[in-house]
C-alpha positions in Angstrom: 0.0 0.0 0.0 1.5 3.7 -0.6 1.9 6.0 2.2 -0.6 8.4 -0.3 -3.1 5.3 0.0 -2.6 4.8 3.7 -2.8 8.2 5.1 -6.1 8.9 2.9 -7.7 5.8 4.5 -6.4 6.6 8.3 -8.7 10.3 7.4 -11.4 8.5 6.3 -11.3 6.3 8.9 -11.3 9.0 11.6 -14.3 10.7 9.6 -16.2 7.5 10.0 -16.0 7.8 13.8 -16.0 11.1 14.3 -19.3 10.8 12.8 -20.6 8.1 14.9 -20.2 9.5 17.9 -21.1 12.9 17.2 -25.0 12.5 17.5 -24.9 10.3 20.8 -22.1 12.4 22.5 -23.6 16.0 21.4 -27.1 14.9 22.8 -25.6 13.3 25.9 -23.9 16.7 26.5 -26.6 18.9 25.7 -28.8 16.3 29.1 -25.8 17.4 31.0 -25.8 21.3 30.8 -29.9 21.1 30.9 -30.4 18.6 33.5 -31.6 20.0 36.9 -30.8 16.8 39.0 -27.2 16.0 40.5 -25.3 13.3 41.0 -24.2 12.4 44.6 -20.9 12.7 44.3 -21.5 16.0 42.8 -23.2 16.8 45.6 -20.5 16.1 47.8 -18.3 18.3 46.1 -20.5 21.5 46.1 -20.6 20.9 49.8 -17.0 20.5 50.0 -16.9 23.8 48.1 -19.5 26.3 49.8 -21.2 26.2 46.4 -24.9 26.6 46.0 -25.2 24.7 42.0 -28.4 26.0 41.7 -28.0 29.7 42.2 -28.7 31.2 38.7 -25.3 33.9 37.8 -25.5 36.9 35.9 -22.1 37.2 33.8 -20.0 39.2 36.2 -20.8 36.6 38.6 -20.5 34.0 36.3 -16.9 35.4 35.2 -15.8 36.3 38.8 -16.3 32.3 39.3 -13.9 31.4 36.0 -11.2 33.8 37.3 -10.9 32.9 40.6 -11.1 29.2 40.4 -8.4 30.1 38.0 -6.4 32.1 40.0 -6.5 29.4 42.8 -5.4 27.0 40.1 -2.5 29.0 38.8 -1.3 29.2 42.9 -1.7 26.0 43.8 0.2 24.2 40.8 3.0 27.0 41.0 3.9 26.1 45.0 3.5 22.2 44.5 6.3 22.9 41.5 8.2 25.3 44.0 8.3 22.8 47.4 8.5 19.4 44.7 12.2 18.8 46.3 10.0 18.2 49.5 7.2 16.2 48.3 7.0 12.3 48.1 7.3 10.9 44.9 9.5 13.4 44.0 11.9 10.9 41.9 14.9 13.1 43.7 14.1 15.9 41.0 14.8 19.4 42.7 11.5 21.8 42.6 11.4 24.1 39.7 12.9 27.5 39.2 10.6 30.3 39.9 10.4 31.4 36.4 9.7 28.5 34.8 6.9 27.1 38.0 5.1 30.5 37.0 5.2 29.3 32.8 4.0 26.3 34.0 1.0 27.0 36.3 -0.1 29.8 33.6 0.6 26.9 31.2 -1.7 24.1 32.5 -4.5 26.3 34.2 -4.8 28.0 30.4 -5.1 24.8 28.6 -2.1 25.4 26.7 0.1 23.1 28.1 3.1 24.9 26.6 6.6 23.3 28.2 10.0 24.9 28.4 10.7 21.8 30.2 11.4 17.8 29.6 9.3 16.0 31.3 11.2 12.7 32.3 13.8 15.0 33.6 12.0 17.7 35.9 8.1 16.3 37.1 8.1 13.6 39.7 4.8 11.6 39.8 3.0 13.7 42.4 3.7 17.1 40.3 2.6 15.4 37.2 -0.3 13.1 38.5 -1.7 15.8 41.2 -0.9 18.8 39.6 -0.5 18.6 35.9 -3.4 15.8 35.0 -5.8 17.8 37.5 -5.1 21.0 35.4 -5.9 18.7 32.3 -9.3 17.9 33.5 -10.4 21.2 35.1 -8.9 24.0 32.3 -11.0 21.9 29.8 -14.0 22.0 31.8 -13.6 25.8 32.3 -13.6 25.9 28.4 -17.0 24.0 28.0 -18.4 26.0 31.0 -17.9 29.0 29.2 -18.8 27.9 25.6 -22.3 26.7 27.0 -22.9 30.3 28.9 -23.3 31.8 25.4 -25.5 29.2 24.2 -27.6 30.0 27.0 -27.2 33.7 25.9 -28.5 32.9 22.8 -31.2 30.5 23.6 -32.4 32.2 26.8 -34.2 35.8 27.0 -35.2 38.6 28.6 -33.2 37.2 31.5 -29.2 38.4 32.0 -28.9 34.8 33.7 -26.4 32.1 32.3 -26.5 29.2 34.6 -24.4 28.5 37.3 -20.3 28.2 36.7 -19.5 25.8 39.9 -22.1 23.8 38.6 -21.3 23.6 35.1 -17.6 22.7 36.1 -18.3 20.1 38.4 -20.8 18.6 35.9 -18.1 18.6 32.7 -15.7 16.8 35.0 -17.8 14.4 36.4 -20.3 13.5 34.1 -18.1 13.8 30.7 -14.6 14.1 30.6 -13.8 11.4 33.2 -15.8 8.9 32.2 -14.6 9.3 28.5 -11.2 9.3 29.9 -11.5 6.1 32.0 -12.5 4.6 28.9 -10.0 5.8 27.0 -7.0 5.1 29.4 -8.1 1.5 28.9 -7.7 1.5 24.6 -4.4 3.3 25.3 -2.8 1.0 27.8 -4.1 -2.1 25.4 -2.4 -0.2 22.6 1.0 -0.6 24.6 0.9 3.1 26.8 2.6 2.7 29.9 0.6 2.7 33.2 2.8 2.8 36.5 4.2 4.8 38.9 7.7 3.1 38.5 11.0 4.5 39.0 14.0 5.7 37.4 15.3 3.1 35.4 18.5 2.5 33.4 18.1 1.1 30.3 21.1 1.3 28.6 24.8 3.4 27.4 24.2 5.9 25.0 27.1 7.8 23.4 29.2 7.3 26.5 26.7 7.6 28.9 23.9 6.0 30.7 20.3 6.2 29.2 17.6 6.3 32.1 13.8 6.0 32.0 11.0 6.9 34.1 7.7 5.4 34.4 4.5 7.1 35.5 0.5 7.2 34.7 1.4 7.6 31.2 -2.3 6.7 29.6 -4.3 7.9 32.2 -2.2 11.6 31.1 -2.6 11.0 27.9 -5.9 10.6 27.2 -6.9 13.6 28.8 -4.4 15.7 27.5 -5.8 14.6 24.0 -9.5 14.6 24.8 -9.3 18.3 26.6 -7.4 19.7 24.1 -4.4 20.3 26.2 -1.3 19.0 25.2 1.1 18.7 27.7 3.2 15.3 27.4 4.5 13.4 30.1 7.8 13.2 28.3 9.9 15.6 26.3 8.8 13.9 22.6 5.2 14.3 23.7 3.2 12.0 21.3 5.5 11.0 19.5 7.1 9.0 22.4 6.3 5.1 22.4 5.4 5.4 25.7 2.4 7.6 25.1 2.1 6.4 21.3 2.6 3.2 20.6 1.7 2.4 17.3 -0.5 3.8 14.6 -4.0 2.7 16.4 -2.9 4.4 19.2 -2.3 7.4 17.3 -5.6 7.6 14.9 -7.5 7.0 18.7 -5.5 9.8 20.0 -6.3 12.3 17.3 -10.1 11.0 17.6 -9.9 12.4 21.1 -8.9 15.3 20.2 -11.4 16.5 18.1 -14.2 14.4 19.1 -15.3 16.7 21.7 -15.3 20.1 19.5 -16.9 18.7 16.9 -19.9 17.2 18.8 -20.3 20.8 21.0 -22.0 21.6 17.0 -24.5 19.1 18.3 -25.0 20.1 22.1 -25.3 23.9 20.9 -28.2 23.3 18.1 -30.3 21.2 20.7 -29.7 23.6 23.4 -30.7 27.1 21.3 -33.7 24.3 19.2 -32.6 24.0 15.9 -29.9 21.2 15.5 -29.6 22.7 11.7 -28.3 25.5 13.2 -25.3 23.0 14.9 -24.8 21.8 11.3 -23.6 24.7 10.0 -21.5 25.2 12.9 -20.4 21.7 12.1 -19.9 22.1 8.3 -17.7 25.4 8.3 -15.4 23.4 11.2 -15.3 20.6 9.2 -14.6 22.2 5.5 -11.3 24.4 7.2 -10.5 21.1 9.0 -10.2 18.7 6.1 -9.1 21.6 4.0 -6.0 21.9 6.0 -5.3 17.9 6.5 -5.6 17.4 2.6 -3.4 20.5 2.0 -1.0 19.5 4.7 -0.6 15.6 3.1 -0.2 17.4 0.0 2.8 20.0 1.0 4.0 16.8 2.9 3.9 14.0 0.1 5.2 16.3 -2.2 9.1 15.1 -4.3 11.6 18.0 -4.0 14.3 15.5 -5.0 16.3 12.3 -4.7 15.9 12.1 -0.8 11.9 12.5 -1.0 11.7 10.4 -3.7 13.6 7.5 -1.3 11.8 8.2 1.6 7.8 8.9 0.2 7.7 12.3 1.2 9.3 14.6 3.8 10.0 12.3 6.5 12.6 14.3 8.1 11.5 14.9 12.4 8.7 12.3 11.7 8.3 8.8 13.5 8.1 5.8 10.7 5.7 3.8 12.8 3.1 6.8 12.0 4.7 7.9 8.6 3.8 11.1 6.4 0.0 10.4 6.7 -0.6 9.8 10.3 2.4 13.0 11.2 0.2 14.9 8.4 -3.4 14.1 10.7 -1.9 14.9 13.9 -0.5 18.2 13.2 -3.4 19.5 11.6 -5.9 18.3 14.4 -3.7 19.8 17.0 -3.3 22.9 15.6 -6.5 23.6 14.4 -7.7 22.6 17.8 -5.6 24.1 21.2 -4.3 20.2 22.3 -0.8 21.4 21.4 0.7 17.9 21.5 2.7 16.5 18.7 3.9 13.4 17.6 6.3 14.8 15.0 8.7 18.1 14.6 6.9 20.6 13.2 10.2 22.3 12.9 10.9 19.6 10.2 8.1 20.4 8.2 8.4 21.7 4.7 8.4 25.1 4.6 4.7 25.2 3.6 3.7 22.5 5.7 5.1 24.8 8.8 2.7 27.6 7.4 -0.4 25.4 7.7 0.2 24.7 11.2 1.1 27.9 12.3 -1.9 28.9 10.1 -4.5 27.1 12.2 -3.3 28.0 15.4 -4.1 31.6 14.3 -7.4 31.2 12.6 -8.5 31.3 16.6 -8.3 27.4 16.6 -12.2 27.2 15.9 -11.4 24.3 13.3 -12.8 22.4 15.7 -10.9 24.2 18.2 -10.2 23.5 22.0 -13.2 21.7 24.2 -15.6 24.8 24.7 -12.7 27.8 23.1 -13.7 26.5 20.0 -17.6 26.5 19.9 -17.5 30.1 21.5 -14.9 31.5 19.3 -16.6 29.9 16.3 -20.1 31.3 17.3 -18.0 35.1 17.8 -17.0 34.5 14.1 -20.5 34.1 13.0 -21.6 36.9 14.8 -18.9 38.7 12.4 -20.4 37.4 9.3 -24.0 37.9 9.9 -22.8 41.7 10.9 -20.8 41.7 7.5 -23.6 40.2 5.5 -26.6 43.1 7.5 -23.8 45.6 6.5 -24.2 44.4 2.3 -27.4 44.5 2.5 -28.6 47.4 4.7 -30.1 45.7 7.3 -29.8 44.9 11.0 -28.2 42.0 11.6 -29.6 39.2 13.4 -28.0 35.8 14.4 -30.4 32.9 16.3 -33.3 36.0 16.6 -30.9 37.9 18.4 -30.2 41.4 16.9 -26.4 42.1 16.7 -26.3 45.6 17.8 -23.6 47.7 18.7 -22.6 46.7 21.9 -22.9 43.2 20.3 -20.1 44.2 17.6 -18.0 45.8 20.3 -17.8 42.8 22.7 -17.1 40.5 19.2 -14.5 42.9 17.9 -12.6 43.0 21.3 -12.3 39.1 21.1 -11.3 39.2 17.8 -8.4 41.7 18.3 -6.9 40.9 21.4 -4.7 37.7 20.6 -3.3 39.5 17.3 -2.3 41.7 19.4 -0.6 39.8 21.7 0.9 37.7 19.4 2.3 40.4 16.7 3.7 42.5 19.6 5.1 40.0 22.0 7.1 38.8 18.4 7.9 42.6 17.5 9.6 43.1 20.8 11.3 39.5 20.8 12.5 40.7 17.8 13.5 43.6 18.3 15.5 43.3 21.7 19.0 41.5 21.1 18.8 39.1 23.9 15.4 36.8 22.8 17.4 36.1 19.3 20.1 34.7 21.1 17.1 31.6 21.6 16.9 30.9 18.5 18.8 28.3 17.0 18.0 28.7 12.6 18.5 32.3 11.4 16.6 34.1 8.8 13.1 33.6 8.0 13.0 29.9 10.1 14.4 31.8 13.2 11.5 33.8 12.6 9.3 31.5 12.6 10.6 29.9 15.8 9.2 33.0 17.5 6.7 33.8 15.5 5.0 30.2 16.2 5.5 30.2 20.1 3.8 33.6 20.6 1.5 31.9 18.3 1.1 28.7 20.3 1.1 30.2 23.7 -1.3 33.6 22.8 -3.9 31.0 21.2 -3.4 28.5 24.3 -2.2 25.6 21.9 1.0 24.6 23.6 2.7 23.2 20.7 6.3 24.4 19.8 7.8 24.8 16.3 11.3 23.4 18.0 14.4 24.7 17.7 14.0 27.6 20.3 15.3 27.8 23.6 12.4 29.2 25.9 14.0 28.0 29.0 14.9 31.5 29.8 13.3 34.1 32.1 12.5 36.1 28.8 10.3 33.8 27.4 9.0 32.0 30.2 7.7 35.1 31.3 6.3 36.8 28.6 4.9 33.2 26.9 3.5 32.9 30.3 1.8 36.1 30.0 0.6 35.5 26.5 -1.1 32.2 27.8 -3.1 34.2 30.6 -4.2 37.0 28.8 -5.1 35.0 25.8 -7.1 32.6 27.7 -9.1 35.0 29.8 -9.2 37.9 28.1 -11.3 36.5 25.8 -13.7 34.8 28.0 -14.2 38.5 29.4 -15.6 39.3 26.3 -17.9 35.8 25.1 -19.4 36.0 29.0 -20.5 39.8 28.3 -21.6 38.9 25.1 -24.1 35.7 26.2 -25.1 38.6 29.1 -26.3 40.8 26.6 -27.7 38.5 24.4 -29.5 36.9 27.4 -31.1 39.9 27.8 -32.8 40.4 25.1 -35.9 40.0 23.3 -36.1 37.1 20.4 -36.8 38.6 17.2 -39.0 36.8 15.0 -37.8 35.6 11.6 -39.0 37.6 8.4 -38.5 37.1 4.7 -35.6 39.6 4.5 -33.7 37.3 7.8 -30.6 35.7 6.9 -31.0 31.9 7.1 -28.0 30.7 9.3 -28.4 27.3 8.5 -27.9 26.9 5.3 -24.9 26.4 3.0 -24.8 29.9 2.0 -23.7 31.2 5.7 -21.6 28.4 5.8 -19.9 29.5 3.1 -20.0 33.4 4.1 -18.7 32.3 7.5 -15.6 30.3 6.5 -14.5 33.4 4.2 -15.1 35.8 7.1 -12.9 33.7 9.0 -9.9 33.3 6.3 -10.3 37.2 5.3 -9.8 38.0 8.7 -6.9 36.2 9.4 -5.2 36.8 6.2 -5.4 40.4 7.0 -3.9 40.2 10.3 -1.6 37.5 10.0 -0.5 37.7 5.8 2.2 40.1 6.8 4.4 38.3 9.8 3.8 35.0 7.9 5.2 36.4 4.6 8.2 36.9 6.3 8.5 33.5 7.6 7.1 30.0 6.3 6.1 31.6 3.0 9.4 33.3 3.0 11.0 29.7 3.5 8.4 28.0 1.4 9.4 30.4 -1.8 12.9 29.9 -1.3 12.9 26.0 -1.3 
């Protein structure tokens, strides 16, 4: 079979059950967010808490509930990384430095899961298993939280009320993403994962030394690094480690959990606001970008520039052969496109083109499916923008789910829209232009660039992934990537929870004969130009003077 034939059929075959589980899991969601029963053992945690889960919160109370659970978060993994020399299970690793415990905790409680850091080398087991994994769950359920507060703006009315956050937390951890990940731990450790809490092991000389191993809760990390769209590997080659990735089952399962969640969110959000067509749209503008990018990418990938690609199929330089061009080609795309951040080859050793695409996605707003929750709301905040574009063509009020898009509407959209541009382009600008930052980077020309470029990029979007080749162990980067994770993650949800306030608040509109119809293929179309225009225009110039820079020259 060629690796053209096999990677087609491993995309088909992720298509296939994608779409099988995207009715029964976007219902099942949809039953969690509307249910007013709880479980026991959510019980027990809302009393463990002081929370009252059925207290209905306006969106400053609603947002002062995201930030300070946050906050906590960010505190609490920062000292267990700061006193880890003192805690059991320790593996003798000294606790971290201070800059690097504060990129860390940022890291994990934005769902980025960016890591100056190798794994295998620096986390003992409690660090990784009770900080690290915790952050996995809980950051992703923040993300859901928030995605279903502006589908309640939309579907609710004359009400500011959008649920309650402690409630909608504790349900998205309970009820969804643990059992999934149970499940999942299960495949992955029948797949060949490790599952322990071993020891340091030597294993080996290498090049005049001794080679050493670790073991640790390998799959039970994994899968929920995948399925919350975090990212964060256990060891320094992430998924591309046979620890966490065995083979290429293990790696088509991983990339369904990745986008498996985003993707049925379409579902939950058109049987929560009563027109599932509307969550079909959603669904077919995610999905067009999506295999859009993954055919472009296998194409850039597979492409002969020589004798050497000729010999080896395709560009197989920083890519695992157990996955080869086609499975490196999937994974990359779905984590870019979505804010996992976890790779299973060097994106570094991409083609020039190939680099583009993924730095591409990442700033698209990851809405391709995007993260678990960050991608439904940033999605529906695009739409927003289209249906405002297309009432501007026309000359008429705009009007999205028979909610009028006024100005305050516009203004809460065009804040989201603008504020991780900005911290991308200028956090690069200053790396660039200060003499110390360059010092990181290990190519020169337009690939150092791009080095920078892509982790400003990765850690303003919360992805997590790096393009390699930069040093970001330093208190330069730590900090200021650190920065670009918080703001990027919260500044935005500022924004989507005012916007589901306002929306809440009003009255429906009824549809007339001059209304756009949002569910059919023309939006869907309007809506994935919107989103490339956009991008193009803020992005076309710091890209042109990196992978397309690189891309033209090879």
């Amino acid at each position: 079979m060629s690796p053209v034939l096999a990677g087609v059929l491993q995309l088909l075959a992720l298509i296939a059950a994608l779409a099988l589980a995207y009715r029964p899991l976007g219902d099942y969601m949809a039953h969690v967010y509307s249910s007013k029963k709880h479980l026991r053992a959510e019980k027990w945690i809302y009393k463990a808490i002081g929370a009252n889960p059925d207290t209905e919160m306006r969106w400053p109370a609603y947002l002062r509930g995201v930030l300070a659970f946050s906050a906590v978060g960010v505190l609490f993994l920062y000292l267990m990384q700061r006193l880890q020399g003192s805690l059991p299970g320790s593996l003798g690793f000294k606790s971290i430095d201070p800059d690097q415990a504060f990129n860390t905790a940022a890291s994990f409680v934005a769902n980025t899961n960016w890591q100056s850091y190798s794994g295998e080398q620096a986390m003992g087991h409690v660090v990784q298993t009770g900080g690290l994994a915790v952050q996995n769950f809980v950051s992703a359920a923040v993300g859901i939280a928030v995605a279903v507060a502006l589908v309640r703006g939309f579907a609710r009315s004359r009400t500011g009320e959008l649920g309650n956050f402690w409630s909608d937390l504790v349900r998205g951890t309970v009820r969804i993403l643990i059992p999934i990940s149970v499940i999942g731990a299960l495949v992955l450790v029948a797949c060949g994962a490790i599952q322990n809490f071993s020891g340091i092991h030597e294993v080996g000389q290498f090049m005049g030394g001794k080679q050493e191993w670790n073991g640790g809760a390998v799959a039970s990390q994994e899968v929920i690094k995948e399925l919350g769209t975090n990212g964060g590997g256990y060891f320094n080659a992430n998924s591309a480690h046979p620890f966490e990735n065995p083979n290429g089952l293990s790696n088509l399962f991983e990339v369904f959990l990745i986008l498996v969640i985003p993707f049925a969110l379409t579902r939950t959000f058109g049987k929560m606001v009563g027109s599932v067509r509307q969550g079909y749209a959603i669904l077919a503008t995610m999905a067009t970008i999506w295999i859009g990018f993954t055919a472009l990418m296998m194409w850039t990938e597979f492409h002969h520039g020589g004798p050497a690609f000729d010999l080896a199929g395709g560009a197989m330089e920083g890519k695992e052969t157990r996955f080869g061009i086609g499975g490196s080609a999937i994974f990359s795309v779905a984590t870019t496109l979505t804010s996992t951040g976890a790779v299973n080859s060097f994106h570094s050793s991409n083609t020039g083109f190939g680099g583009g695409i993924d730095m591409l996605g990442m700033q698209l707003g990851e809405i391709a499916p995007g993260g678990t929750g960050s991608g439904l709301y940033g999605m529906l905040i695009m739409a927003i923008i289209a249906v405002f574009i297309a009432g501007l063509m026309v000359g008429r009020t705009p009007e999205y789910l028979g909610k009028k898009i006024g100005t305050r509407e516009i203004k809460f959209a065009a804040c989201y829209i603008l504020i991780t541009p900005a911290l991308v382009l200028g956090f690069t600008a200053v790396s660039m232009a200060l003499p110390t930052p360059k010092d990181s980077m290990l190519n020169s020309g337009a690939h150092g660039f791009s080095e920078i470029l892509y982790a400003f990029t990765s850690g303003a979007n919360n992805n997590g992934s790096a393009f390699g080749g930069l040093s970001a162990d330093t208190n330069w980067f730590n900090t200021t990537i650190g920065l670009a994770m918080l703001l990027g993650r919260f500044l935005p949800m500022v924004f989507v929870l005012a916007l589901a306030g306002s929306l809440a608040e009003q009255k429906p509109i009824p549809a007339t004969a001059g209304t756009l119809r949002t569910e059919k293929p023309l939006f869907t179309g309007l809506l994935v130009g919107t989103i490339m225009i956009i991008t193009g225009l803020t992005y076309f110039p710091a890209l042109a003077l990196g992978p397309l820079a690189e891309g033209l020259a090879s």
